[in-house]
N, C-alpha and C positions, 0 to 999 in steps of 0.2 A: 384197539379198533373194535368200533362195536358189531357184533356179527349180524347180516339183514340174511334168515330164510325165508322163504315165498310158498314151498314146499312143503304139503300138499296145500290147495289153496281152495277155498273154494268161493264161487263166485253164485250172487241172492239176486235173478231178474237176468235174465236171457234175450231183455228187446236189442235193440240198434246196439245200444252203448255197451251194454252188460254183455252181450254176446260177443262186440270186437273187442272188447278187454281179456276177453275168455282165449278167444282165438291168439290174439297179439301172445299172451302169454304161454299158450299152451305152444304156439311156435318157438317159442324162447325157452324150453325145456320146464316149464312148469308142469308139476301136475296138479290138474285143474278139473274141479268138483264142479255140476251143475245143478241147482233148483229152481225153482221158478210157480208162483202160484197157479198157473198155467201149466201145467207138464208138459203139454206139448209142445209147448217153445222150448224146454229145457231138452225135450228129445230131438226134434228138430237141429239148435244148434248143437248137440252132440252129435247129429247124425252129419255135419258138415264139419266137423274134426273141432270144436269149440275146449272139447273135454268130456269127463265121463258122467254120467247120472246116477254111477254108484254114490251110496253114502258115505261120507265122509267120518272117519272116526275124529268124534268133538275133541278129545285129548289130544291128537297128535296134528290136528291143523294148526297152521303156522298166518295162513292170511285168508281175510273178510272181505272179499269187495260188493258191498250192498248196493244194487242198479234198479230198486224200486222208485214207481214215482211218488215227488214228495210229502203226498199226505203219509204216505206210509213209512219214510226212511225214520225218522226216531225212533219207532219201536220196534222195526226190526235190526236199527245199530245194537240196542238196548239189550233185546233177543242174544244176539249176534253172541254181544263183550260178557252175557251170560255161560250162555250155550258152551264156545270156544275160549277155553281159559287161560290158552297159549297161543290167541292169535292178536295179531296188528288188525284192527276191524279202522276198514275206510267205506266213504262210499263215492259216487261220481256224481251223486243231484247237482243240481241246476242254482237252489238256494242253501246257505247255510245255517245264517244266524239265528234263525225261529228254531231250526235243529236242535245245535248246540243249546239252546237257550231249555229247549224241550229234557234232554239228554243231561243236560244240569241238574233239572229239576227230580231225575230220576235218584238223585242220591251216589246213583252209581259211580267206579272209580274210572275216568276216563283215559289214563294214561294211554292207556294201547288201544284209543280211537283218535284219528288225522288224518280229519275232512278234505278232500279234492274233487276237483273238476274240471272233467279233458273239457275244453272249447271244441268239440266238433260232432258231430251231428248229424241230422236232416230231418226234413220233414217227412220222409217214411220212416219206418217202425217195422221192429220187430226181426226177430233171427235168422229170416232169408237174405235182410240185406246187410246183413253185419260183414265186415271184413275184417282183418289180422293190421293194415295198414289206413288204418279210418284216424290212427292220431301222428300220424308221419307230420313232425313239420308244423304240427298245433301245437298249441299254448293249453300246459296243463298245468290247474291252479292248483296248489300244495295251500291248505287252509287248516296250520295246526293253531291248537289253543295254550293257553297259558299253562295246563298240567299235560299235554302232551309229552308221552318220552323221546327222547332221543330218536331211538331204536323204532318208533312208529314212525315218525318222521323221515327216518332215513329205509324204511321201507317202502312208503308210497312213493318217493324221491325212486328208490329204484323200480315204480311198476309203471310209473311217466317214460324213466328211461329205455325200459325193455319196450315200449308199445312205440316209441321214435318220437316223444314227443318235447315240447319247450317247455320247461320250469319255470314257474313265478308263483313267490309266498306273498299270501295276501292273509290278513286277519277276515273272522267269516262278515263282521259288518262290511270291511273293505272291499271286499268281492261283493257281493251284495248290492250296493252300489254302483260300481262299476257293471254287474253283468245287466242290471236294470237301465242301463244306458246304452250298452249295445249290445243285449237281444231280445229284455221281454219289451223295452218300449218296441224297438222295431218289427216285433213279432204282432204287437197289437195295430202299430199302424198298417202294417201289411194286410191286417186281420180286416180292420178299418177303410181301406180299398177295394180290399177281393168283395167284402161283402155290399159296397155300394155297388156291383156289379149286377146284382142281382133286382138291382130298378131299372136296367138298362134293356132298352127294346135286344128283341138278337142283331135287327141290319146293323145296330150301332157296334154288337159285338164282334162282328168278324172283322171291323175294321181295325181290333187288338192286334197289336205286332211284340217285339220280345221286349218294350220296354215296359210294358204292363205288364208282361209274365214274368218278369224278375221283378218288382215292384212287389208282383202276389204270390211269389213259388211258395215265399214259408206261410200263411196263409192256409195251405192245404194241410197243416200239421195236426194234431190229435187236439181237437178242443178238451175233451176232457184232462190230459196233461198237461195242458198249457192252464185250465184255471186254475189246478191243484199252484201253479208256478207262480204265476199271477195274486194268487191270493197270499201265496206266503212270504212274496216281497211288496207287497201293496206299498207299503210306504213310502221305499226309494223309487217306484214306478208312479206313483203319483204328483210326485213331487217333478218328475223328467216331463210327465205329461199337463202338470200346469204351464211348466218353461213351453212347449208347443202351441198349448193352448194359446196363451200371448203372441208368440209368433207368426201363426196363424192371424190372430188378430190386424198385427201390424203388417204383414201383407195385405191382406183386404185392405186397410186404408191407403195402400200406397201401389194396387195398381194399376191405376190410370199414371202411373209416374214411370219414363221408360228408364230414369237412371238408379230410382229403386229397387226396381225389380231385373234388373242386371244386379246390383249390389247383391240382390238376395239368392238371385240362381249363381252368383260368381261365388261367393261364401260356402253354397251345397257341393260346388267343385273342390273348391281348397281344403272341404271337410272331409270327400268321398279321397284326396292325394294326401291325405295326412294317414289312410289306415295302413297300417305295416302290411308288408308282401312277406313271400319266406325267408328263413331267419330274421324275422324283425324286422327287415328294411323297408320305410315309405317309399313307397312305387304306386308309381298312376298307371293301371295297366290300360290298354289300347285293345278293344275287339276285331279281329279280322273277321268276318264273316260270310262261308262260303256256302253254295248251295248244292244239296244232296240229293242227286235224281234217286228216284224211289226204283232201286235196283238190286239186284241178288248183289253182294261184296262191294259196294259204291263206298259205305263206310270205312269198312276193312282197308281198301286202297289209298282213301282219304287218311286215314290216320298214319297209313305208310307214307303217302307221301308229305306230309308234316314233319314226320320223324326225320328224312331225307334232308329235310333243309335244316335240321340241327339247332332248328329255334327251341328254345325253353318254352314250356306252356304251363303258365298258371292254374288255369281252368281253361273247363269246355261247359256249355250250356246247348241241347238241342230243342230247336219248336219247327213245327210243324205247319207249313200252308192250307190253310183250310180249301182253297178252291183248286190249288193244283196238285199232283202228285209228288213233291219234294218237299226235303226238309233246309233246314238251317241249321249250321255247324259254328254256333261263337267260339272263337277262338282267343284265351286272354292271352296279351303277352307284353314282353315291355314296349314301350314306343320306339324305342330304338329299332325294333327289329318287326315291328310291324310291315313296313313300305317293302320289306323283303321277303316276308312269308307271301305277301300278297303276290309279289311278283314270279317270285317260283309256282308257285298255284298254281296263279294264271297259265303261266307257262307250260302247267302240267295238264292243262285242260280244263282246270276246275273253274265255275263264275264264281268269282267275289265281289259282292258287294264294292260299294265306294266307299 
């Protein structure tokens, strides 16, 4: 059996991702080193139990988790499988293939580098919002290469498993493909919306409700680390974005047509109940949505009284009335049990929506 240690570990980028990897692990009995070209962030997530910002002595680290964005990950994996002569060097970017491709060309011996990346996220940034439980329940891509060992592989396999997360090996083209299809297209068309916003009188904008605010949440993401993303998969992302383009077209010619354009928004439904719910399963979730008078503990009570009716929740989503003092509480869940959440609410006081 081949032996995986993790111990001592240390982990290169302290934002969102690098920081909950930091934490997930350092809850899991790792110990876990921090840097960060920013020190602050690397102080900060240590100041919130991440791990430590002492130095790590090169010889006796065992693991590499590099969490820079990707202009920068080849040379610092490169750094990394230098520096640390006894360590599993991975990293968490977003792209691969250009990496690898980069990391090729170094000459260097890659065996004990085995590329991954947790599917989870958001559009903040940085070590205040990191948590321990940010990959519970995500899909985390394991992306080794053809000289990968064993023993690297079957390390990042167990740093998916210590953070709670779902395994899937993909080659770095394969991924690549795939994550240009559902996140950097959808991040650009998001991008694509929010910013047509901004031809828009205000009267026209207060008349936004939450289908626009989910349309543009990721939108408000880090332009600068989304072109470094964008620019290193251009080609699987252009290739999704000419298929649009067409489509786009083909509606325009066909909406004056009303069984068209049923086709077409009927199609964007069977594509939004085709995406997997937790563990894997396709589920069309159902919003309940209830409203949150602007009061000391309205929330706190709300979420108790959710819990009380024992429904599962997907997610939650909050926005905000621009003209009145209350919020909005989306609530996902499956449809089966939506007409019940609703009804306990109601029952407990709370308006929901129809």
């Amino acid at each position: 059996m081949i032996e995986v240690t993790l111990s001592p570990a240390l982990v290169i980028g302290t934002g969102l991702v690098g920081a909950s990897v930091a934490h997930a692990l350092t809850d899991a009995g790792v110990e876990v080193h921090l840097t960060d070209a920013r020190a602050s962030h690397a102080l900060v997530a240590a100041s919130r139990g991440a791990g430590t910002i002492e130095p790590i002595d090169p010889e006796a680290c065992r693991l590499v988790v590099v969490a820079v964005p990707p202009g920068s990950l080849a040379s610092v994996i490169a750094d990394a499988l230098e520096r640390y002569p006894h360590a599993t060097v991975t990293d968490v970017g977003s792209v691969k293939g250009v990496v690898l491709a980069a990391l090729r060309a170094t000459g260097l011996d890659l065996a004990r580098y085995c590329g991954s990346h947790p599917m989870a996220g958001s559009h903040k940034a940085g070590p205040l919002t990191a948590r321990a439980d940010l990959f519970v329940d995500r899909t985390w891509v394991i992306t080794p290469h053809d000289t990968s060992a064993a023993q690297s592989v079957l390390t990042v396999e167990r740093i998916a498993e210590l953070c709670g997360a779902r395994m899937v090996t993909m080659g770095a083209q394969h991924h690549d493909e795939a994550v240009g299809q559902v996140s950097h297209v959808p991040q650009l068309v998001s991008a694509l919306v929010g910013g047509g916003l901004l031809d828009l009188p205000p009267e026209h904008l207060r008349l936004a409700g939450q289908g626009l605010r989910d349309v543009t949440r990721i939108a408000g993401s880090d332009p600068h680390l989304w072109q470094q993303i964008i620019a290193a998969n251009a080609g699987a992302v252009r290739i999704e974005l000419q298929e649009i383009h067409a489509s786009l077209g083909e509606l325009i010619e066909v909406l004056d047509d009303p069984d068209a354009v049923h086709a077409f928004l009927d199609r964007g439904r069977r594509g939004v109940r085709a995406l997997p719910g937790k563990q894997g399963a396709a589920t069309a979730w159902v919003q309940v949505v209830v409203e949150i008078p602007d009061a000391p503990g309205a929330l706190a009570k709300l979420f108790t009284d959710i819990e009380e009716t024992g429904v599962n929740v997907e997610d939650v989503t909050i926005d905000h009335d621009v003209d009145r003092r209350v919020g909005w509480l989306a609530v996902h869940v499956e449809p089966t049990a939506a007409t019940r959440l609703s009804r306990a609410l109601t029952d407990a006081g709370w308006s929901v929506r129809p």
